[in-house]
N, C-alpha and C positions, 0 to 999 in steps of 0.2 A: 306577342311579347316584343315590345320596342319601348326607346329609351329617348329622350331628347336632349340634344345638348345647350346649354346656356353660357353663354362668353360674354364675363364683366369685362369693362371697358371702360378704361380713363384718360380724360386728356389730358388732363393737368398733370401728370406724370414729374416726379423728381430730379431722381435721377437724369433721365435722357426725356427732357420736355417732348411733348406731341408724339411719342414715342410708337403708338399706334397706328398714326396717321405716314408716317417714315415709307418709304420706298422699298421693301423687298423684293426682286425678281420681278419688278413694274408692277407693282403694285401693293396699296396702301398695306402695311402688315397686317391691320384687324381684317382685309377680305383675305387677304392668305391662310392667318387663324379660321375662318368660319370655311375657306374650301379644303381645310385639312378635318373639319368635325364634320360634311358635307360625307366625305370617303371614308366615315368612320361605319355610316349603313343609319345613321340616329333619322327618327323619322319628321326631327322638328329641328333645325338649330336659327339659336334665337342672339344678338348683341343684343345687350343689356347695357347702354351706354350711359352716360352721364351730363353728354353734351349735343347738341341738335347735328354739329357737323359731323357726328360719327354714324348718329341715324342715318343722315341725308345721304353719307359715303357709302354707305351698307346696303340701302335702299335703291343707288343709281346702278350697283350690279348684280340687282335683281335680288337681295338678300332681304332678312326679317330682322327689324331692330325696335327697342321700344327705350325711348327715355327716361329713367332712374331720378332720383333724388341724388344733388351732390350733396350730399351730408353727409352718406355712407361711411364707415369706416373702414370697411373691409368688404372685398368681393362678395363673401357668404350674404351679407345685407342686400346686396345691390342684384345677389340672383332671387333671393328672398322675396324681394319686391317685385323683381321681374317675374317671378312664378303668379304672384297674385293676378300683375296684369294680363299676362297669359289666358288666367282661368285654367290654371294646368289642373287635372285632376289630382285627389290627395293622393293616391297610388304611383301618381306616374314619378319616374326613374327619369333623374335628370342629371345630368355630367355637367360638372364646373371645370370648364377649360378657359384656361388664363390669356387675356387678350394680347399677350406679348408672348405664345409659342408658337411661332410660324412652321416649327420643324418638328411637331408632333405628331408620335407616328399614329396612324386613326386607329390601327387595329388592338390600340390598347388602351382605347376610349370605350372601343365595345368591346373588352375581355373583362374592364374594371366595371361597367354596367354592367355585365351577365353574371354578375357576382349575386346582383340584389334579383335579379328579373329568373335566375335559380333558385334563391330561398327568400320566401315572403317572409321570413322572419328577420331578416336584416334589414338596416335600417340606412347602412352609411358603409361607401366601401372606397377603398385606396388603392395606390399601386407602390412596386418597392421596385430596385435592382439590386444585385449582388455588390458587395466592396471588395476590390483586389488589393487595393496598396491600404498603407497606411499613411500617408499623406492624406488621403481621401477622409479618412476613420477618425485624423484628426481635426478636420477644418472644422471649424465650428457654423459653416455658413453651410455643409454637408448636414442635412438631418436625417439620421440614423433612428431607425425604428427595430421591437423586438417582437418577435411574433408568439404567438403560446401552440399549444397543439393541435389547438381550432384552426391555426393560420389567421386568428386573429391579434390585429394590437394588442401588444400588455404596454407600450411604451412608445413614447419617442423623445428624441435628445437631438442636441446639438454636441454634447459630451461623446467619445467615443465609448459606444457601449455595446455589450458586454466586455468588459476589461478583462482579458486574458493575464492572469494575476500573476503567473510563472514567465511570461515572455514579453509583457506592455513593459512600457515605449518602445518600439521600434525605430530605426535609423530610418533617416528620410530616405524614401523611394525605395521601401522592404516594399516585399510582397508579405499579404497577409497567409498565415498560419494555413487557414483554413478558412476560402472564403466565405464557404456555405455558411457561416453563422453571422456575418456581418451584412446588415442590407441597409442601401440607401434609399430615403424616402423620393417620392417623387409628388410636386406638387398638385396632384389631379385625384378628385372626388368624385363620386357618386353617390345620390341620398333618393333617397323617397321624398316627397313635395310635400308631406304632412309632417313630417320629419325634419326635413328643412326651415321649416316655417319657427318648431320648437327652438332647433336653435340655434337663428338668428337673433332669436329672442330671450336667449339665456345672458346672464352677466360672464364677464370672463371670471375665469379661475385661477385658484394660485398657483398651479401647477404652469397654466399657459402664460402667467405674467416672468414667472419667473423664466422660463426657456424661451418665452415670446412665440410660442407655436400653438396658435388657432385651435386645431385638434384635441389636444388634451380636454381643452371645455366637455367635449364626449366623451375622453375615457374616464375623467374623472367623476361623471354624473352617469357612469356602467352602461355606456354604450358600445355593443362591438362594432367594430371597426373591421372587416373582413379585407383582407393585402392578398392583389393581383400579384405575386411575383413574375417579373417578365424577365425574361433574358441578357438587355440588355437597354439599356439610354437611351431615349429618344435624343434628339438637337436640345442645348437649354435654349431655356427662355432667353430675353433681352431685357438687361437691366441696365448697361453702359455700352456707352460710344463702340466700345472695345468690341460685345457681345454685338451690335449690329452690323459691324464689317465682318464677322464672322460667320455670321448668320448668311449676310447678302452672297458671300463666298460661295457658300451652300447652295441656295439658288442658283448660281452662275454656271 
């Protein structure tokens, strides 16, 4: 029973241009990403790039990269493709780790695989953390997910939800209620390769145009979605200047 990880990768990045290719802890952030999915235990991890110099970079310390379509619109495509070129079996369990989390903790790359590599009836699995404040409940860049009794997806929002109707809004920097009912989503999947493949290839939905979050496309077309809950936050990802000296700190 093992699982392989796959790390899309862009250079053209927005935000924080070449933002991959960036300096953490000496060296380039996407080989930092791939030797944090390395100590995760996955028995393949693959860049999935978009540009040759990310190959080449991956390649010169000794890592596995294969070059993607830039047309992609979103990761999920661009591991998509990268599964094909692989040849990964349609069974195999493969983790989407994002080429900008240098400070991903591994052992929750292989708790949120062991989700599906437990029940072959799953198809796609996530991970969550707890919400304490209400600051957090409110941001909207926070994506807040609800679980059913399965401990799987019924929901996710950028809304804070479930609204506690007797005690919402709270005063900036409450503590929440009761945290056990409020969890934060975390960016990191798990899917089966046949499974994957479906949908990459579905259109979005209205439920993901309107909140803007990827995921819905599955729960709206009754896929569950099985949530690792973990204890506590890995490091975020890097999205700005801000998030990379913060990051590099970390390292230091």
């Amino acid at each position: 029973m093992s699982f392989c990880v796959l790390i899309p990768a862009r250079l053209a990045s927005t935000r924080l241009p070449r933002k991959v290719m960036l300096d953490v802890g000496g060296l380039p952030m996407i080989e930092q990403v791939r030797r944090r999915a390395l100590e995760s235990g996955a028995s393949r991890v693959v860049v999935a790039a978009d540009h040759p110099e990310i190959v080449e970079c991956i390649k010169s310390y000794g890592g596995e990269a294969v070059l993607t379509s830039t047309a992609h619109v979103c990761g999920t495509e661009r591991l998509a493709e990268a599964a094909r070129l692989l040849a990964l079996p349609a069974e195999a369990v493969i983790v989407n780790l994002q080429g900008d989390e240098p400070g991903m903790n591994p052992a929750l790359l292989q708790a949120t695989a062991q989700l599906l590599l437990e029940d072959a009836g799953l198809q796609m699995a996530t991970a969550a953390v707890p919400i304490a404040h209400w600051d957090d409940l409110a941001d909207p860049h926070v994506v807040k997910l609800i679980r059913n009794d399965q401990g799987h997806a019924q929901y996710f929002s950028r809304a804070p939800i479930p609204w506690y109707r007797e005690q919402f809004p709270l005063r900036a920097g409450a503590l929440l209620p009761d945290s056990g009912n409020w969890w934060r989503h975390l960016g990191l999947y798990a899917y089966r390769h046949e499974f994957l493949q479906d949908y990459a290839q579905w259109p979005a939905s209205a439920l993901e145009q309107i909140e803007s979050l990827e995921q819905m496309r599955a729960l709206e077309r009754g896929v569950q979605i099985a949530v690792y809950c973990a204890a506590e936050a890995p490091a975020s990802g890097v999205d700005t200047a801000a998030d990379l000296e913060r990051v590099r700190t970390l390292f230091s």
